[in-house]
C-alpha positions in Angstrom: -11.0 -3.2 -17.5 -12.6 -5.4 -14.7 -10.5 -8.9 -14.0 -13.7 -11.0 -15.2 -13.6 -9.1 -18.6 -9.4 -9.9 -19.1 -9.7 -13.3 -20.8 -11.8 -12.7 -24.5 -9.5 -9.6 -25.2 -6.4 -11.1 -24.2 -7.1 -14.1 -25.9 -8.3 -12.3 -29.3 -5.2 -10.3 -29.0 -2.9 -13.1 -28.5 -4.9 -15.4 -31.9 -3.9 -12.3 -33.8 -0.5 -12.0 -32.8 -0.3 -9.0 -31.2 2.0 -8.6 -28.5 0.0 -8.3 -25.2 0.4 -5.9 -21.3 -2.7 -7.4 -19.0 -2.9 -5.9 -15.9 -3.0 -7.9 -12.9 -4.8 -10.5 -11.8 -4.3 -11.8 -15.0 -7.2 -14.2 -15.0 -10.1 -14.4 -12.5 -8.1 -18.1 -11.5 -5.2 -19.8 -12.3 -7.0 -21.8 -14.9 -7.9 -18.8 -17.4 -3.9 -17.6 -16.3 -2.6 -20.8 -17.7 -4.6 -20.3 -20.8 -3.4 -17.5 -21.7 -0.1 -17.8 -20.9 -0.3 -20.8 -23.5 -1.9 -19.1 -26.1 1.0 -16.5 -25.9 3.7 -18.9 -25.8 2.4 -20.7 -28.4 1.8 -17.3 -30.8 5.3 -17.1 -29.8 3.7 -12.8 -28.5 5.4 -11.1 -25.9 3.2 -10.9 -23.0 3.4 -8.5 -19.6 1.6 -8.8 -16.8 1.1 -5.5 -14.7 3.0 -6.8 -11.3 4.4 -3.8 -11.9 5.7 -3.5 -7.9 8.6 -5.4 -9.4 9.9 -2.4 -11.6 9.7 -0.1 -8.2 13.1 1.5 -8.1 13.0 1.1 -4.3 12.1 -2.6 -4.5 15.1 -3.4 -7.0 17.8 -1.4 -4.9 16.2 -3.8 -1.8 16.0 -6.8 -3.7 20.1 -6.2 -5.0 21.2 -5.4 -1.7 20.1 -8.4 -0.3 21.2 -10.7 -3.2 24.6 -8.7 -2.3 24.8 -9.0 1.2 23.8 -6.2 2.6 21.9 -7.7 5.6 23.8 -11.1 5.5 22.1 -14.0 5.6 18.3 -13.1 5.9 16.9 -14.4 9.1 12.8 -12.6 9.2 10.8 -10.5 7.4 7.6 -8.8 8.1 5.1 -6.6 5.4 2.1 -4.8 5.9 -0.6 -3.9 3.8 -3.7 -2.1 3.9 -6.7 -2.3 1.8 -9.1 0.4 3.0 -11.5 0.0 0.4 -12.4 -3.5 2.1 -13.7 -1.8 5.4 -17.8 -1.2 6.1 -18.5 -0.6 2.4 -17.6 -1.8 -0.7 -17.3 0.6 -3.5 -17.5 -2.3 -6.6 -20.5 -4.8 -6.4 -18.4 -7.1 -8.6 -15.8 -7.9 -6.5 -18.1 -8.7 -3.5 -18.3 -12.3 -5.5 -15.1 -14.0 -5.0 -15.7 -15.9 -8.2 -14.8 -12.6 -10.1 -11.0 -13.2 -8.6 -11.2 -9.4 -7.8 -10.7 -8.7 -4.3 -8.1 -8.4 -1.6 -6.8 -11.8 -1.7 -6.2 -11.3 -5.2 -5.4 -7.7 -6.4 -3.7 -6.0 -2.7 -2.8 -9.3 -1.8 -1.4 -10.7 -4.9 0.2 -7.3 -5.4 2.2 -6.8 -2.1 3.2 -10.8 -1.9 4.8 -10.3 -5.5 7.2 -7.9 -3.9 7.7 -9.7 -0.9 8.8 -12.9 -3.1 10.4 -11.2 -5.8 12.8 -9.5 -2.6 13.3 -12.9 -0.9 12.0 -15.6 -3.2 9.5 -18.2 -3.4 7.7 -19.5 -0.7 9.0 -23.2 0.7 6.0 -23.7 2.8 3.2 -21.8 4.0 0.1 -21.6 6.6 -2.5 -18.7 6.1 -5.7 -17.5 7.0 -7.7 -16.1 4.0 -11.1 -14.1 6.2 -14.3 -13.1 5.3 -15.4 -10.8 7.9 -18.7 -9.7 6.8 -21.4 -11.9 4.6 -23.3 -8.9 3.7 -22.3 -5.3 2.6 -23.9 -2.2 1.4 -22.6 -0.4 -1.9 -21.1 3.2 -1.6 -23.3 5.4 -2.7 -26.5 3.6 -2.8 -26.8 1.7 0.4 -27.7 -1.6 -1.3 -27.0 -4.6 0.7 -25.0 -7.2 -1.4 -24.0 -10.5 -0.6 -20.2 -10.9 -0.1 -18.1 -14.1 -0.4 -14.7 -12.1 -0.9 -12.3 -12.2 1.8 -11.5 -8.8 3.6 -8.6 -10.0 5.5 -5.4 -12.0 4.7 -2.7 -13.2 6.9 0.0 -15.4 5.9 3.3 -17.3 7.8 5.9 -19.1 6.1 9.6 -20.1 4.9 10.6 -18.4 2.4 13.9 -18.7 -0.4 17.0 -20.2 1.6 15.0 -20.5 4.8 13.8 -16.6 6.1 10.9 -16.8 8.5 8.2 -13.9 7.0 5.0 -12.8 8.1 2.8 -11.0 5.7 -0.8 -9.2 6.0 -3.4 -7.5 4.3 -5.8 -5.7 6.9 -8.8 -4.7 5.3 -10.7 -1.4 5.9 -7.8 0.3 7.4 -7.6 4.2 6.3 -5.8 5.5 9.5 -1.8 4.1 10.8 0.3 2.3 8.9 -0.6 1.7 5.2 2.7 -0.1 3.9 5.8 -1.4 5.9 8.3 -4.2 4.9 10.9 -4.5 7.1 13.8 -7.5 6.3 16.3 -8.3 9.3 19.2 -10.3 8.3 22.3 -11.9 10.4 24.2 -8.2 9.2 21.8 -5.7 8.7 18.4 -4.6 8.0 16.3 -3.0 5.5 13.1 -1.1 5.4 10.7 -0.1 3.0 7.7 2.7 3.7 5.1 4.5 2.1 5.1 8.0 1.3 1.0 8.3 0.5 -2.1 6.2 1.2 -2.2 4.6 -2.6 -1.3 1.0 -2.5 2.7 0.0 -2.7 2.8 -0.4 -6.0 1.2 2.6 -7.0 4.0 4.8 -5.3 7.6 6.0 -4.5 8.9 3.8 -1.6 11.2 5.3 1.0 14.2 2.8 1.6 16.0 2.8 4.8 18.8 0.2 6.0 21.9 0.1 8.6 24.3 -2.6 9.4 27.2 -3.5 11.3 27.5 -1.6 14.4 25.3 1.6 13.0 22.5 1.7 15.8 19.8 3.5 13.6 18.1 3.1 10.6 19.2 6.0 8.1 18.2 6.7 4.5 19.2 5.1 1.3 19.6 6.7 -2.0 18.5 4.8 -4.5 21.1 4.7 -7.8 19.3 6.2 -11.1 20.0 3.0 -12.4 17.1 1.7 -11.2 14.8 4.5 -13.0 14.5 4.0 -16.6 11.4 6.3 -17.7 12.0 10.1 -18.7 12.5 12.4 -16.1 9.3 14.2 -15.1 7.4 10.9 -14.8 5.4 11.5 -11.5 6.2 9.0 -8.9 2.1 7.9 -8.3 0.7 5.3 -9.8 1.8 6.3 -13.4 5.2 5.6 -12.5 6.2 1.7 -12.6 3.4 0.7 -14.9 5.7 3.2 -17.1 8.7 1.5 -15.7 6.8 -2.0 -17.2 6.0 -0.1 -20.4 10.1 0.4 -21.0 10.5 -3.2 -20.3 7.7 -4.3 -22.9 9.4 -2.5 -25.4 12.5 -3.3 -25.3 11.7 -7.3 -25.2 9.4 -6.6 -28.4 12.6 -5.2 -30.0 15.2 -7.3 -28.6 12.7 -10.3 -29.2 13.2 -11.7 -25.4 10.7 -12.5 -22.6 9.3 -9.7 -20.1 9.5 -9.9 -16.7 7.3 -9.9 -15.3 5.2 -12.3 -18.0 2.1 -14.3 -17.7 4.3 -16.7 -16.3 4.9 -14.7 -13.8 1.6 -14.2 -13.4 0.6 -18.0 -13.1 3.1 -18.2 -10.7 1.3 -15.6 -8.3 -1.9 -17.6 -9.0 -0.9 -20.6 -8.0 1.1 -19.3 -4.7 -2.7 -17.1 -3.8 -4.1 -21.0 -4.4 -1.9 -22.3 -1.9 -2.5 -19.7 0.5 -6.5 -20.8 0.0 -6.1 -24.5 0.3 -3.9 -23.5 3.9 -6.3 -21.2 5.4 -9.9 -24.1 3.8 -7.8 -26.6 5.1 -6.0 -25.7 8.3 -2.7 -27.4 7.0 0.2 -26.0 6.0 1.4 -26.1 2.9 4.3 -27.5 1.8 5.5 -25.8 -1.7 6.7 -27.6 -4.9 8.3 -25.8 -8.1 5.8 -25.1 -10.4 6.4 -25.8 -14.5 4.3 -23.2 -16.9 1.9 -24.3 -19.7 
């Protein structure tokens, strides 16, 4: 289902108390996010959002072995992204419109920044530039020329959690090189995280590397199987975390507990992908304050 068509279902769903998965973006803006998200709570549904990079097995092994130390106190952090699909073409005249909030700010952008936070935590402060490097595009297939407000690139600089200097960035049209990298470098070690196919991170297994102490070369990690919780035989493309989400859902529908990630969650991501607009309209940085749901 297309981002602009995700409120009137959700919402029906939600009036009739049915518990509710919503693939991300949730909303086309933060404003239809923070509807529904209030609609749910108020229903008292569980709700899911499908930031479903945050069930990655190779993510949550990264994200623990930071929270235990592994690299020390995190100094940097760098991710790369790719977004081929926003190159000379455009295969979707919808998302041309940025008013649709379906584009690479929003879906590759929102997607990879997810991970990057839910690794190192929320961003403190901020400065971005959010690109549009064409006006005017044709459509795959046809060759009709369509007007196009979306941005195709995305870079972002910050402070993120207890003070880690990041760079993130979304180059669109890329098909050739790198198509996903995070690297984090701490005061003890480092971690990285690559792609093993051209899909978009979380649509895929991650390779994990990481070395510390004295150890000169990056060598691979093993991720535990506690970090997989579908069947075995699950494919690891892009079947394989929104199952991971799935096993989530169901368990918070029968334990009766929140999901993680949740539209609040999800509001959340808006809000940060407002922030990163306002630096990049506004040439400012952008100085980060907790944000309450509802």
């Amino acid at each position: 289902m297309k981002v602009p068509d995700h409120y009137l279902p959700v919402m029906a769903a939600i009036e009739a108390g049915k518990h509710v998965y919503c693939e991300w973006p949730l909303g086309r803006d933060t404003d239809e996010a923070a509807r529904m998200l209030a609609a749910a709570e108020r229903q008292g549904v569980r709700h899911a959002v499908g930031l479903q990079g945050q069930e990655s097995p190779a993510i949550n092994y990264a994200k623990d072995l930071i929270a235990d130390g592994y690299v020390g106190r995190v100094l940097s952090a760098t991710m790369i992204a790719c977004a081929p699909n926003w190159g000379a073409t455009i295969d979707r005249a919808y998302q041309a419109d940025r008013a649709n909030g379906a584009n690479l700010l929003t879906i590759t952008g929102g997607h990879t920044v997810d991970a990057l936070c839910h690794c190192l935590g929320e961003f403190q402060e901020l400065t971005a530039f959010v690109v549009s490097q064409r006006d005017r595009i044709p459509l795959e297939g046809t060759g009709e020329i369509v007007t196009k407000t979306s941005p195709d690139q995305l870079v972002v600089n910050g402070i993120v959690g207890d003070g880690a200097v990041v760079s993130f960035q979304v180059r669109g049209g890329i098909r050739r090189g790198t198509e996903f990298l995070f690297e984090v470098h701490g005061e003890e070690g480092d971690l990285q995280l690559t792609a093993t196919s051209r899909a978009s991170m979380q649509r895929q297994e991650l390779n994990l590397k990481g070395a510390r102490g004295d150890s000169s070369a990056l060598a691979d990690l093993t991720i535990p199987g506690k970090y997989r919780w579908v069947p075995e035989g699950v494919q690891p493309d892009s079947r394989y975390n929104v199952a991971q989400l799935y096993v989530r859902l169901g368990e918070s529908i029968r334990d009766g507990k929140p999901v993680s990630p949740g539209f609040d969650a999800a509001v959340t991501r808006h809000r940060l992908l407002d922030a990163i607009v306002r630096a990049s309209d506004t040439g400012m940085k952008q100085l980060m304050q907790p944000e309450h749901s509802g």
